[in-house]
C-alpha positions as CSV (number, residue, x, y, z in Angstrom):
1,X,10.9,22.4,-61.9
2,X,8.2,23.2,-59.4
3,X,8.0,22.2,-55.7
4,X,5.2,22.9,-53.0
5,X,5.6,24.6,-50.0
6,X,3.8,23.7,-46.8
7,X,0.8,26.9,-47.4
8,X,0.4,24.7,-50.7
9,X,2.0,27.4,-52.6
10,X,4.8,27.2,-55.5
11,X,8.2,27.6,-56.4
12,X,9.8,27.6,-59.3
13,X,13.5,26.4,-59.4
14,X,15.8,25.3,-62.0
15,X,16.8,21.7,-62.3
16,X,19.2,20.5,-59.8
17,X,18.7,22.2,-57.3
18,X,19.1,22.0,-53.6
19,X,17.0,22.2,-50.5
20,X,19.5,25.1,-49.4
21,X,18.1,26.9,-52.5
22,X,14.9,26.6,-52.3
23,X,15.2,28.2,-49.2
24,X,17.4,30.7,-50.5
25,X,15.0,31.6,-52.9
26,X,12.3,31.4,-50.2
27,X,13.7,34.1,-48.1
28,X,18.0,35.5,-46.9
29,X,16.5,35.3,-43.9
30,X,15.2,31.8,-43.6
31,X,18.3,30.7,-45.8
32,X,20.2,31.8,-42.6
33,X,18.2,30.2,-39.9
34,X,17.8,27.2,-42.0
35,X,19.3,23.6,-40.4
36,X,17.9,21.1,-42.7
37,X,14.7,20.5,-45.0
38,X,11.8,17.6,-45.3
39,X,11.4,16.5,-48.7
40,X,8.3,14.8,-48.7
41,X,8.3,14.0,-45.4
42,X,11.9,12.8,-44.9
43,X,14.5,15.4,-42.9
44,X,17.3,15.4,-45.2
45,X,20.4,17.7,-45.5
46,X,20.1,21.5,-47.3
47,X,22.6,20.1,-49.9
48,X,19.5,17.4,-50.7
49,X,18.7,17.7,-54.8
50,X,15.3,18.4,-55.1
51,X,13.2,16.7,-58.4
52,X,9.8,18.1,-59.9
53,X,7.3,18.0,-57.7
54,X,8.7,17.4,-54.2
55,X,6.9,18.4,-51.3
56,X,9.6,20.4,-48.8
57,X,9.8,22.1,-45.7
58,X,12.7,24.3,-44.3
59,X,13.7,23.1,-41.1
60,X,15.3,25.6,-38.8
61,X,16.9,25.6,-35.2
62,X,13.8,26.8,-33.1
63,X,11.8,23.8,-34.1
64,X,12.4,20.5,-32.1
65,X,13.1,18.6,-35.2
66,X,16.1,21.5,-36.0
67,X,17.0,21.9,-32.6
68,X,18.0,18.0,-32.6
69,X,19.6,18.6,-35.7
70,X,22.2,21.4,-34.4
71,X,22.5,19.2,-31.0
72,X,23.4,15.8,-32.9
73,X,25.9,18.2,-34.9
74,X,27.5,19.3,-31.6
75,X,28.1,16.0,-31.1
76,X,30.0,15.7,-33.8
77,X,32.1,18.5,-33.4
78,X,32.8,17.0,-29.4
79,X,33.8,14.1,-31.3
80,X,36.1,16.0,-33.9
81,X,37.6,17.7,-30.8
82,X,38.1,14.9,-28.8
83,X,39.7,12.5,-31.9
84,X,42.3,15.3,-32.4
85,X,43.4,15.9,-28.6
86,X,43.2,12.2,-27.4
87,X,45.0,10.1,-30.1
88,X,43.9,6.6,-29.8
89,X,40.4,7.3,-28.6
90,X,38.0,4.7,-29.9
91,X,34.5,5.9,-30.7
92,X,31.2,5.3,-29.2
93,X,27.7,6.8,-30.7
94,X,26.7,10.6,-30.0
95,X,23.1,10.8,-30.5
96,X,21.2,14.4,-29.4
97,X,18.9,13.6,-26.1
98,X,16.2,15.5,-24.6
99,X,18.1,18.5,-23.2
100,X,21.6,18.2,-25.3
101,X,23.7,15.6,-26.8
102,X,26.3,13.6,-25.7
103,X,29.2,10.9,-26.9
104,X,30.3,7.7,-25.5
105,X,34.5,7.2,-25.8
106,X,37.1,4.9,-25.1
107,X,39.9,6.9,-24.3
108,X,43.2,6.1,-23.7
109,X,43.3,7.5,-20.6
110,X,40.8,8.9,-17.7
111,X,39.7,12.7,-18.0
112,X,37.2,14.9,-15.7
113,X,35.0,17.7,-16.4
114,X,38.5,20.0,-15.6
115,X,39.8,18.7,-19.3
116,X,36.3,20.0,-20.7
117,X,37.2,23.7,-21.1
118,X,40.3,22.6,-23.3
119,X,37.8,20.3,-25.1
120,X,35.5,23.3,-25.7
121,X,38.3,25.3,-27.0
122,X,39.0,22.9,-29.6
123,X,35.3,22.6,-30.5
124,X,35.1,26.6,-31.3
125,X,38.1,26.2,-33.5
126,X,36.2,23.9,-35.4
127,X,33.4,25.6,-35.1
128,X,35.0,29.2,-36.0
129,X,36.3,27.4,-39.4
130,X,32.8,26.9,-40.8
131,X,33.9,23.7,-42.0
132,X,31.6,22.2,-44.3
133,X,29.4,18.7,-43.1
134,X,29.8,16.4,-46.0
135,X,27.4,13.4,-46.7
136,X,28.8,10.2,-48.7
137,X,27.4,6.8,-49.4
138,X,29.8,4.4,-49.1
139,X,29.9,0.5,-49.4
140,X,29.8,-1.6,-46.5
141,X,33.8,-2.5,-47.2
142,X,34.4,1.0,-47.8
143,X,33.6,1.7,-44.2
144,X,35.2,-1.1,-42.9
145,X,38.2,-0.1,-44.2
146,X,37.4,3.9,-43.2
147,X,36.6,2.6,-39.6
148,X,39.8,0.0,-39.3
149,X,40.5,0.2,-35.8
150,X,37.0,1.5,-34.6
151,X,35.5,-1.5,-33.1
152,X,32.8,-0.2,-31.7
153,X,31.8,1.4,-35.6
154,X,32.3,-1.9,-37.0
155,X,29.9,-3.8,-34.6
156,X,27.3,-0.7,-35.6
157,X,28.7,-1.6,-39.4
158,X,27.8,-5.7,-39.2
159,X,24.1,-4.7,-37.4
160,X,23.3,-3.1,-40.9
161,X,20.3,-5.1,-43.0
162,X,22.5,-7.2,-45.6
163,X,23.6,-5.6,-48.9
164,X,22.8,-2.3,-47.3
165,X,25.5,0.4,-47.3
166,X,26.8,3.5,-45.4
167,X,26.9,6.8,-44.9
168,X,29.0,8.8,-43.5
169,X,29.6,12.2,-42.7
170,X,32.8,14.2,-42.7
171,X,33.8,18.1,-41.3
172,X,37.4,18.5,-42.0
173,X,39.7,15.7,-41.5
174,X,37.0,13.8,-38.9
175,X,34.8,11.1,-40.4
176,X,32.2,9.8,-38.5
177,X,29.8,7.0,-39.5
178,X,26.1,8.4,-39.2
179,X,22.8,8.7,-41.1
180,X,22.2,12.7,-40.9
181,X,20.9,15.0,-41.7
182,X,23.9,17.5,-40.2
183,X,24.1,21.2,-40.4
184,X,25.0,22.7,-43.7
185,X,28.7,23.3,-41.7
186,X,29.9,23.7,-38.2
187,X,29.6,27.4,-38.3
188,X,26.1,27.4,-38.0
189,X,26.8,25.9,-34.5
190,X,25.9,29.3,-32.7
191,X,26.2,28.4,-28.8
192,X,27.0,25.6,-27.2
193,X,28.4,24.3,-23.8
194,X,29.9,20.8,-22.2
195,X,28.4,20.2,-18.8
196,X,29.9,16.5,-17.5
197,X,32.0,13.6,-17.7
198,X,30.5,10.2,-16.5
199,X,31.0,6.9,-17.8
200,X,28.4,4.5,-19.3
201,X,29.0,0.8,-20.9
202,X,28.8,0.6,-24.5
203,X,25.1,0.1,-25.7
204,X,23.9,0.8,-22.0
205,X,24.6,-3.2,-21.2
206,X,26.6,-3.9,-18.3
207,X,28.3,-7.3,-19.6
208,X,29.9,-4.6,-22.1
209,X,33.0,-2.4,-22.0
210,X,32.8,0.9,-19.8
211,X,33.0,4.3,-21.7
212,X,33.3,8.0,-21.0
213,X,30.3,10.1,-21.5
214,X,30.8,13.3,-22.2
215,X,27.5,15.1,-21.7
216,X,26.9,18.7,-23.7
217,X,24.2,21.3,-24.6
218,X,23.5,23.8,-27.3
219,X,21.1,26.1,-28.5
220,X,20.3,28.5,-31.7
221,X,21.3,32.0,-29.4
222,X,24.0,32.5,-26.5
223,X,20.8,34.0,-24.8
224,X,18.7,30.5,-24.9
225,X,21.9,28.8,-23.8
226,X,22.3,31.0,-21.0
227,X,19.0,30.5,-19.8
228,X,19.2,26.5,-19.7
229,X,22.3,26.9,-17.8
230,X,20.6,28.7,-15.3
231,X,17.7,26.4,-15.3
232,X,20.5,24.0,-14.4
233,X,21.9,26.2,-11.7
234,X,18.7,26.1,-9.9
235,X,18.0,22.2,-10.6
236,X,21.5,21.8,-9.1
237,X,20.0,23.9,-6.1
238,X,17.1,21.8,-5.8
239,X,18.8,18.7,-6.3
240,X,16.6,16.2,-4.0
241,X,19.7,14.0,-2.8
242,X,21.5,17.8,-1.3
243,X,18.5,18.7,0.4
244,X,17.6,15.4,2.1
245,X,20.7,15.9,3.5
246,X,20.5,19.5,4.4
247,X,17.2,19.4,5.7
248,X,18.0,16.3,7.9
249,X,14.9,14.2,5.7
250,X,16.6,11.2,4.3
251,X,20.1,9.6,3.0
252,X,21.2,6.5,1.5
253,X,24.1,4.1,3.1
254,X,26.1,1.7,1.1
255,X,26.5,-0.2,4.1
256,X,22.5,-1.2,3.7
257,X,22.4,-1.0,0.2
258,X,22.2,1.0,-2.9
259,X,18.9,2.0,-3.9
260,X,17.2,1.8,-0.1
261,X,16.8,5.2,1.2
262,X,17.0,5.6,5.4
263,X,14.5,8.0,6.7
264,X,15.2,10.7,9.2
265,X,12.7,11.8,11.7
266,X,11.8,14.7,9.3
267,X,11.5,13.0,5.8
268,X,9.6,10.3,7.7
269,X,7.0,12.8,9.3
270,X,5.9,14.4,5.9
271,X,5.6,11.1,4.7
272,X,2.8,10.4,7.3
273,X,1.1,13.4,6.5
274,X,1.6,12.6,2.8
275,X,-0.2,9.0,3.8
276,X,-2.6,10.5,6.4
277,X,-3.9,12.5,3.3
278,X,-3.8,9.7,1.1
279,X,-5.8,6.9,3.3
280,X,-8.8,9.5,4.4
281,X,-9.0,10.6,0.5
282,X,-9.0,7.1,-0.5
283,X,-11.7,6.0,2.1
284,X,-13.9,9.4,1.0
285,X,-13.7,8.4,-2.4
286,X,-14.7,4.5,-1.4
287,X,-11.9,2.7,-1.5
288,X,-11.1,0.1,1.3
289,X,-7.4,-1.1,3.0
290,X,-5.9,-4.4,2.6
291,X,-2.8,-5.2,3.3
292,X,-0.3,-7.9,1.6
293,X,3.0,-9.8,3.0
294,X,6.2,-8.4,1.4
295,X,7.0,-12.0,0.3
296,X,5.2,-14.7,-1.5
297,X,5.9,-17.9,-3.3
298,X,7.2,-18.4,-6.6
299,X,4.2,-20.2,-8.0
300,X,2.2,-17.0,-7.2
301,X,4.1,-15.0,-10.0
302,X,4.0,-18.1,-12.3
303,X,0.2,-17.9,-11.8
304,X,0.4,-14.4,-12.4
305,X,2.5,-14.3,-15.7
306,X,5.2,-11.8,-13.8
307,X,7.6,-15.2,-13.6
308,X,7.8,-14.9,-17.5
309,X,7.7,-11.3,-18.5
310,X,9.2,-9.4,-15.6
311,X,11.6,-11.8,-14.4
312,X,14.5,-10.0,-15.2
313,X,13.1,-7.2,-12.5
314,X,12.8,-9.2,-9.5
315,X,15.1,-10.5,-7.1
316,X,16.3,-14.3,-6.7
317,X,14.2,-16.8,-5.2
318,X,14.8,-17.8,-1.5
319,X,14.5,-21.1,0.0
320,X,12.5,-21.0,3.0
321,X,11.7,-24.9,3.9
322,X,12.1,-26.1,0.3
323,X,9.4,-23.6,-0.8
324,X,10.7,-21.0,-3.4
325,X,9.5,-17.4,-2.1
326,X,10.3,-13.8,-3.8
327,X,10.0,-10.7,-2.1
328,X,7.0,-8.7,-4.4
329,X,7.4,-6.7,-7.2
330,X,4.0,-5.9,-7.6
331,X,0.9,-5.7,-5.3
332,X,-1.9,-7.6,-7.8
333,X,-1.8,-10.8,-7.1
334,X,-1.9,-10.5,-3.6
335,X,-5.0,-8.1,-4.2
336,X,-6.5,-10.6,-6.6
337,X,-6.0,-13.8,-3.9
338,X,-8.5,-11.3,-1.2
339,X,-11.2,-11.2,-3.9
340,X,-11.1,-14.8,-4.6
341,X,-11.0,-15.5,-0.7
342,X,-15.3,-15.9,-1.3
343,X,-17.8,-15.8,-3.9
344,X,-18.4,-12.0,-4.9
345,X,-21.5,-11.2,-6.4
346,X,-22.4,-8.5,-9.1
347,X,-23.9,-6.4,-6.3
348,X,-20.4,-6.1,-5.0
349,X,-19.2,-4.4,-8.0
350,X,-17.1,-2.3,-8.1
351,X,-15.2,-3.1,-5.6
352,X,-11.8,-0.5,-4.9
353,X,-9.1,-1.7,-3.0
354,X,-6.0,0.3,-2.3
355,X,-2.8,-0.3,0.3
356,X,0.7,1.7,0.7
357,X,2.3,-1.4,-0.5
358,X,6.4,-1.7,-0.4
359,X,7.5,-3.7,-3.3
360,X,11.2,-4.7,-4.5
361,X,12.8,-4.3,-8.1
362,X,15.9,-5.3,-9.4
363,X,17.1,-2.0,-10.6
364,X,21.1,-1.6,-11.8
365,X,22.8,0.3,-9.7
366,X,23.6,2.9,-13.1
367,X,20.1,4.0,-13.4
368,X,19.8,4.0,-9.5
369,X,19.2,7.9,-8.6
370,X,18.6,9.4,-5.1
371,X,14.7,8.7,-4.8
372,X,13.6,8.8,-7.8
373,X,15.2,5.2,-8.7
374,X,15.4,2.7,-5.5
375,X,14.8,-0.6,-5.5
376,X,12.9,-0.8,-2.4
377,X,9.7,2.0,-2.7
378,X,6.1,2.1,-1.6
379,X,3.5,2.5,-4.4
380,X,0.0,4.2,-3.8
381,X,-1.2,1.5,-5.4
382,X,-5.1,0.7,-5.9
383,X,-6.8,-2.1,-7.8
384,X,-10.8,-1.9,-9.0
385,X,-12.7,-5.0,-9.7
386,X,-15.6,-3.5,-11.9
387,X,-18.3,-5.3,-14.8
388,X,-17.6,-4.1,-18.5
389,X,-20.5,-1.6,-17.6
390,X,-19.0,-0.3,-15.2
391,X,-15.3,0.1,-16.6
392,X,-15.8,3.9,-18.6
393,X,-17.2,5.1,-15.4
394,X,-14.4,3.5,-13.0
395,X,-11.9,5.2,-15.2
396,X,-13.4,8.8,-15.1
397,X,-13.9,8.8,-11.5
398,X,-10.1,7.4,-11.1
399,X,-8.5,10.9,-13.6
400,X,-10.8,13.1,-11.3
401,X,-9.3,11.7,-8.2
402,X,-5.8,12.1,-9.3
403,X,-6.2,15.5,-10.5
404,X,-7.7,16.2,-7.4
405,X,-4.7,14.1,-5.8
406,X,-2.0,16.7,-8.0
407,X,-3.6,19.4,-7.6
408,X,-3.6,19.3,-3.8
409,X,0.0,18.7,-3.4
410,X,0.5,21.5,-5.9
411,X,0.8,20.1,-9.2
412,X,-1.7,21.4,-12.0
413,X,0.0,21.2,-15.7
414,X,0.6,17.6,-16.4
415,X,1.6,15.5,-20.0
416,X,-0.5,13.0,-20.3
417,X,0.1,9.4,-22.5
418,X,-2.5,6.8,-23.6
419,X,0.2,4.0,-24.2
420,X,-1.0,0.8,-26.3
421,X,0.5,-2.7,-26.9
422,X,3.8,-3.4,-26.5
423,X,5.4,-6.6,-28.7
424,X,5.6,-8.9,-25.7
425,X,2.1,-9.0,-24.1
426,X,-0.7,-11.5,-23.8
427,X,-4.3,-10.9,-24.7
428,X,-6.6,-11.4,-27.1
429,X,-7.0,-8.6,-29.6
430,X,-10.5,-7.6,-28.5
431,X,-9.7,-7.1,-25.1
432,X,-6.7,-4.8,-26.1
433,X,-8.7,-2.6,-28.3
434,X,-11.6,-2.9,-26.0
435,X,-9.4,-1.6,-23.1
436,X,-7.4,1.1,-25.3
437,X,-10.8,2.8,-26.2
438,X,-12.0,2.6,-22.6
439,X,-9.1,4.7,-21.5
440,X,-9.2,6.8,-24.5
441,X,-13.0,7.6,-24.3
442,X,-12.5,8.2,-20.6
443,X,-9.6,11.1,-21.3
444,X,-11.6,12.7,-23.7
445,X,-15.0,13.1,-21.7
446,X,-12.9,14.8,-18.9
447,X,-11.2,17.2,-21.6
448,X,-7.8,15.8,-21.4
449,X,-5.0,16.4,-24.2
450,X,-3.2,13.8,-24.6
451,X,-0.5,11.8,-27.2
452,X,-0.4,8.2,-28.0
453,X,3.0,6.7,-26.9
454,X,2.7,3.2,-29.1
455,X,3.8,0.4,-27.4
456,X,4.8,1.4,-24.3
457,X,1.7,-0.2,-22.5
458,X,2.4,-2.9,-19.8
459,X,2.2,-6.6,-20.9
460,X,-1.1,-7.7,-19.8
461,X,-3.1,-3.8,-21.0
462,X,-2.6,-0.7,-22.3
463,X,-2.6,2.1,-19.4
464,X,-2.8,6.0,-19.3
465,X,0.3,8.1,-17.7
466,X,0.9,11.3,-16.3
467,X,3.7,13.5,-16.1
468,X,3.5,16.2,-13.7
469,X,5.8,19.7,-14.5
470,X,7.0,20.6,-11.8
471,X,8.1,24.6,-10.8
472,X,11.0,24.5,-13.2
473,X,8.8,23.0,-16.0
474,X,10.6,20.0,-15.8
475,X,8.5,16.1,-16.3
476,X,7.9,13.6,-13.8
477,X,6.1,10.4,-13.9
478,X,3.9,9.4,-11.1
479,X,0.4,8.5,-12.3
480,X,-0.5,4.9,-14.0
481,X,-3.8,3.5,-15.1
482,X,-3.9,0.2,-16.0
483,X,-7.0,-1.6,-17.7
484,X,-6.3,-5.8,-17.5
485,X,-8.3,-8.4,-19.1
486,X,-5.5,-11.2,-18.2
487,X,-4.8,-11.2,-14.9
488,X,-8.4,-12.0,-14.2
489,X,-8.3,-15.1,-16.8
490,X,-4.9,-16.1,-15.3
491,X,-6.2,-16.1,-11.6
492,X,-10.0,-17.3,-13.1
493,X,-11.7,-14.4,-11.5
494,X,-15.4,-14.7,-11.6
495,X,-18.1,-12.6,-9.4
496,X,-21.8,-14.1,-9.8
497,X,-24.0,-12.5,-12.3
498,X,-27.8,-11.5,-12.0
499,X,-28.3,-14.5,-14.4
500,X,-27.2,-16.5,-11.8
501,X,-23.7,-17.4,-14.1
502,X,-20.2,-16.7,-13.1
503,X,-18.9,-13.7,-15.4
504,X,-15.3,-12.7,-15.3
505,X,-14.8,-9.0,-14.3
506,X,-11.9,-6.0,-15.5
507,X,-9.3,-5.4,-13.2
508,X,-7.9,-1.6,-13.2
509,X,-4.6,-0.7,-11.9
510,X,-4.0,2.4,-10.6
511,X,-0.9,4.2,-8.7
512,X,-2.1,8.0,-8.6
513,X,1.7,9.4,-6.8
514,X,3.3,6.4,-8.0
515,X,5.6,5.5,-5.5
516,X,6.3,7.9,-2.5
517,X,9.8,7.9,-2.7
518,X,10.0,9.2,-6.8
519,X,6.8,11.4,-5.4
520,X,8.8,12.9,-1.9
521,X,11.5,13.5,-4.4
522,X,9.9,15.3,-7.2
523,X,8.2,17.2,-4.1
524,X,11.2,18.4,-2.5
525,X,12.7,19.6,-5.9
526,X,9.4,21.5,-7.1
527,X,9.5,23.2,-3.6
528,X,13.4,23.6,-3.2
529,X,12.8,22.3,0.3
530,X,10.2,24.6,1.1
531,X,7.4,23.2,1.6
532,X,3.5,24.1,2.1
533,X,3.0,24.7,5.4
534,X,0.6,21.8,5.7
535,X,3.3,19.6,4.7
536,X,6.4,21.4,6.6
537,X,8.1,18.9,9.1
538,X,8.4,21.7,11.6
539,X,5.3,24.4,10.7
540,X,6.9,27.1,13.5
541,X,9.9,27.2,15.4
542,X,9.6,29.4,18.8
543,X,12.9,31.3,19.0
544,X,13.7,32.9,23.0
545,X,15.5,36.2,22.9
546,X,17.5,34.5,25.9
547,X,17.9,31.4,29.4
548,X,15.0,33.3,30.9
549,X,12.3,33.0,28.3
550,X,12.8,29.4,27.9
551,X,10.0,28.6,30.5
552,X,7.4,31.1,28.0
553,X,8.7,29.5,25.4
554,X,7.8,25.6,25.9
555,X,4.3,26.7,27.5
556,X,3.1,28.2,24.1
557,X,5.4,25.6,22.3
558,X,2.5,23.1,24.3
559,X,-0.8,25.7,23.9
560,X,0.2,25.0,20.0
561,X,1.1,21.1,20.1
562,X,-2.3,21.4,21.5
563,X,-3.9,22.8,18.3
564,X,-2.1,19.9,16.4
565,X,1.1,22.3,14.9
566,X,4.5,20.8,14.7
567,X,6.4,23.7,16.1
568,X,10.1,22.8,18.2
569,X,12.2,25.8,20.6
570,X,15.5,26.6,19.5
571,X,17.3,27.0,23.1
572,X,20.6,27.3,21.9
573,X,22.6,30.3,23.4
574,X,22.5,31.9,19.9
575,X,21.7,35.7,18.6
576,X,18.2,35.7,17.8
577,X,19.2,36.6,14.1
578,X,21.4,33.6,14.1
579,X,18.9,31.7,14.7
580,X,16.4,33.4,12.3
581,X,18.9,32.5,9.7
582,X,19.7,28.8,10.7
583,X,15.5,28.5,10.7
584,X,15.1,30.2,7.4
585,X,17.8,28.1,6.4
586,X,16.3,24.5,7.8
587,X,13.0,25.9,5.4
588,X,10.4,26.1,8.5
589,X,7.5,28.8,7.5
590,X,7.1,30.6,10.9
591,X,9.2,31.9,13.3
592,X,8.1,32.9,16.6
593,X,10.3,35.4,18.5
594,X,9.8,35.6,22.5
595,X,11.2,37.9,25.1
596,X,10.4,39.9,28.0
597,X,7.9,42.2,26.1
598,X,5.9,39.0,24.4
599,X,6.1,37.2,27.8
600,X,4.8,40.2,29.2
601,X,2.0,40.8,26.9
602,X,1.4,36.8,26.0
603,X,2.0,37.3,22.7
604,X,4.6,36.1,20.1
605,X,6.5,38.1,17.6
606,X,5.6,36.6,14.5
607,X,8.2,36.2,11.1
608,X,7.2,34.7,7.8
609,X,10.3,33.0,5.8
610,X,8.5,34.2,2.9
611,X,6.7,37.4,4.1
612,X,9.4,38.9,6.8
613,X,8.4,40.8,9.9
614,X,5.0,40.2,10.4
615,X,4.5,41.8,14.5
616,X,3.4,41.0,17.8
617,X,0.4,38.5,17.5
């Protein structure tokens, strides 16, 4: 029989044959590196019969198809290990994620991550016996009976389309119930490495049972395993939540409530100059403030549509003089109520509105995470009232402002998304595929590669979002842009034609940081603390040699409040290179050493945190 090859070439192979020999015959070499293949188009196992004329592709473990492959197979092998040293253990799902794989378990008792080395040593053993992965199709009561104890495979089992069977996979005595493809055996698993224990509920629902997660990575070499561990390393160094705490900038109490960060002097300086920034850009780019209570009435978000499709993210409804009020989850309507406060005319058009408005989300306290997932934030939040002639233009001008926006705080590689209707949304079909091509056309005239992410646009439009890598190449959304036909139909908003005729304009939505906390936190991670010295808390700290040198020191401390720097005096009866270090250590750029010769001379001794000694100045 012949198959094709990707290049379109041939290869001639005798009947029966596998996809493990067509790569054999291919190449030792790619036989070896080989994970799985794609017969036309579906990833299968290497032990996969091929038939005359199949189209097939040999997947191997650089390739993020392969690398899932060898991660999901991990899994399986965490799971092998873990059946075998904790008899009893019921099983959850083990699926690969972006950086690894994990498994969810009900064990019979509690572990840590100081039981994970044992469960690693167990895992090699496996691994070190090559055992083979071995695909069957069985009948739904087949499994049943293979699973007999395994609620949590059984509930997976009765989800199946009816009259549909199983398969299952098995390495050694340890069946697990999965549809594949799997490595050809464990062997092949060449480096691997289990980071955490944490527990999760089963199916990521709260009303269910709590599990235990154990959390794992591997790669194709020991080298690119080494590498994302250190990656991790220096994550764990940069880790937001430590540094707010050791650079005095923020913390979060339990006594006021999960998810609703406190800031400190420090954190809430560089959040002025993050909004000082912000308001003069927006106001050079013509937008205009408004501001909006943080509460309104329930009818509002009935009005709005929010009451029926986001309910589930925002909070209860308070009585307040028999009147139902909610605090906001969103800044729209509120937005929307100033433009219809009087008649706006087509001359108007387009009219930007922005506001640092604080807004309130229900958020579960599992997915709750230092800044980057509160339930109390403040969203850069804008909102353009624009004609349908206007609306390409309106878009392009708001992508150049963000990238301006990024770029300025540091940010210049980005992913960017063009996400279309989602199965719950309202809209006609023209206005969805009007608005989808306005945001498409608009990222292709400012040469922007992007990828469609289907359905993950918001209920009332589709919307654009950005990604920002930050220093260790990691993603973070901030950006949002949002075209809506239906909130200007729900609220009847109308501006006055030149025919004289009401006409209903396009709302955009736009958050360009997102919200400042998820922004102050991605912004203290990309710069491990250290920031630019425009948005240092403290740009200089003067440092006196000793007592005497105070005085010197708080007269040029106010000669360079004068000039508008945020510099403080360390008087502490410390060395000087004590305090260097505790300076260095508190991230502050400049360091301004003063003594008898400087006070002499009226100078400073001038050290960079970054640069070292730089001399008298």
């Amino acid at each position: 029989m012949k198959i094709r090859l990707p290049d379109d070439s041939t290869l001639d192979l005798p009947d029966g044959a596998t996809a493990m020999d067509a790569a054999r015959e291919i190449g030792p070499r790619l036989a070896a590196a080989a994970v799985a293949a794609a017969i036309n188009g579906e990833t299968v196992d290497l032990s996969a019969p091929l038939a005359d004329g199949d189209e097939v592709k040999v997947v191997t473990a650089d390739s993020p198809e392969g690398l899932s492959i060898l991660r999901h197979s991990a899994a399986h092998v965490l799971a092998g290990a873990v059946m075998e040293l904790y008899p009893g253990t019921r099983l959850g799902i083990g699926p690969a994620i972006e950086d690894g794989f994990y498994y969810d378990f009900l064990l019979p008792g509690p572990i840590s991550d100081a039981d994970l080395p044992a469960i690693e040593a167990k895992m090699q053993e496996i691994i070190d016996a090559a055992v083979p992965f071995e695909r069957r199709e069985v009948s739904r009561e087949e499994a049943a009976r293979m699973f007999t104890g395994q609620p949590f495979k059984l509930e997976l089992l009765e989800e199946l389309p009816g009259g549909e069977g199983a398969s299952v996979y098995s390495d050694g005595d340890f069946t697990d119930l999965c549809r594949g493809p799997h490595l050809p055996d464990t062997g092949r698993i060449k480096a691997f490495k289990l980071l955490s224990v944490a527990g999760a509920y089963w199916r990521g629902d709260e009303n269910n049972q709590m599990l235990t997660r154990i959390y794992g990575t591997a790669f194709p070499s020991r080298k690119e395993l080494d590498e994302h561990l250190e990656r991790l390393q220096e994550a764990e160094r940069r880790d937001h939540r430590l540094l707010g705490r050791q650079l005095d900038l923020f913390h979060i109490d339990e006594e006021v409530g999960a998810g609703l960060p406190l800031w400190h002097p420090k954190g809430a300086l560089i959040r002025k100059i993050i909004e000082d920034f912000w308001r003069d850009a927006h106001l050079d780019a013509g937008y205009e403030m408004v501001m909006i209570p943080h509460i309104a009435s329930v009818e509002l978000w009935k009005t709005s549509g929010h009451w029926d499709f986001y309910r589930e993210n925002m909070y209860s409804p308070m009585d307040i003089e028999g009147q139902e009020y909610i605090v906001k989850p969103m800044n729209c309507p509120g937005h929307i109520k100033i433009y219809k406060s009087r008649t706006r005319s087509y001359r108007e058009l387009p009219i930007r509105w922005a506001e640092l408005g604080t807004v309130y989300r229900y958020e579960r306290s599992g997915v709750l995470h230092g800044l980057l997932r509160v339930r109390g934030f403040t969203q850069d939040d804008a909102h353009i009232f624009c004609r349908p002639d206007q609306l390409q233009d309106e878009i392009v001008g708001v992508i150049e402002f963000v990238l301006y926006m990024l770029k300025t705080f540091g940010f210049d590689q980005y992913e960017v998304y063009l996400s279309t209707r989602p199965e719950k949304s309202v809209g006609s079909d023209e206005h969805w595929e009007q608005a989808t091509a306005a945001l498409r056309h608009a990222l292709e005239s400012v040469g922007l590669e992007y990828d469609i992410d289907p359905g993950e646009g918001v209920f009332y439009g589709p919307k654009i979002d950005m990604k920002i890598r930050d220093a260790l190449g990691r993603a973070w959304q901030c950006t949002t842009i949002q075209v809506d036909f239906n909130l200007p139909e729900r609220f009847d908003v109308t501006y006055v034609g030149e025919d004289n005729a009401d006409h209903r304009p396009i709302m955009i939505h736009r958050a360009l940081l997102g919200s400042l906390e998820r922004f102050m936190g991605c912004l203290i991670e990309h710069y491990a603390g250290a920031f630019p010295l425009w948005l240092a808390p403290v740009q200089a700290t003067i440092l006196p040699v000793a007592d005497r040198h105070n005085d010197y020191a708080g007269r040029v401390a106010e000669r360079l409040r004068r000039e508008r720097l945020r510099v403080s005096i360390d008087t502490r009866r410390e060395s000087v290179g004590k305090k260097i270090r505790d300076a260095e250590m508190e991230k502050v750029p400049y360091m301004l050493v003063v003594g008898d010769r400087e006070e002499e001379g009226g100078t400073v001794s001038v050290r960079s945190r970054t640069r070292g000694d730089l001399g008298a100045q």
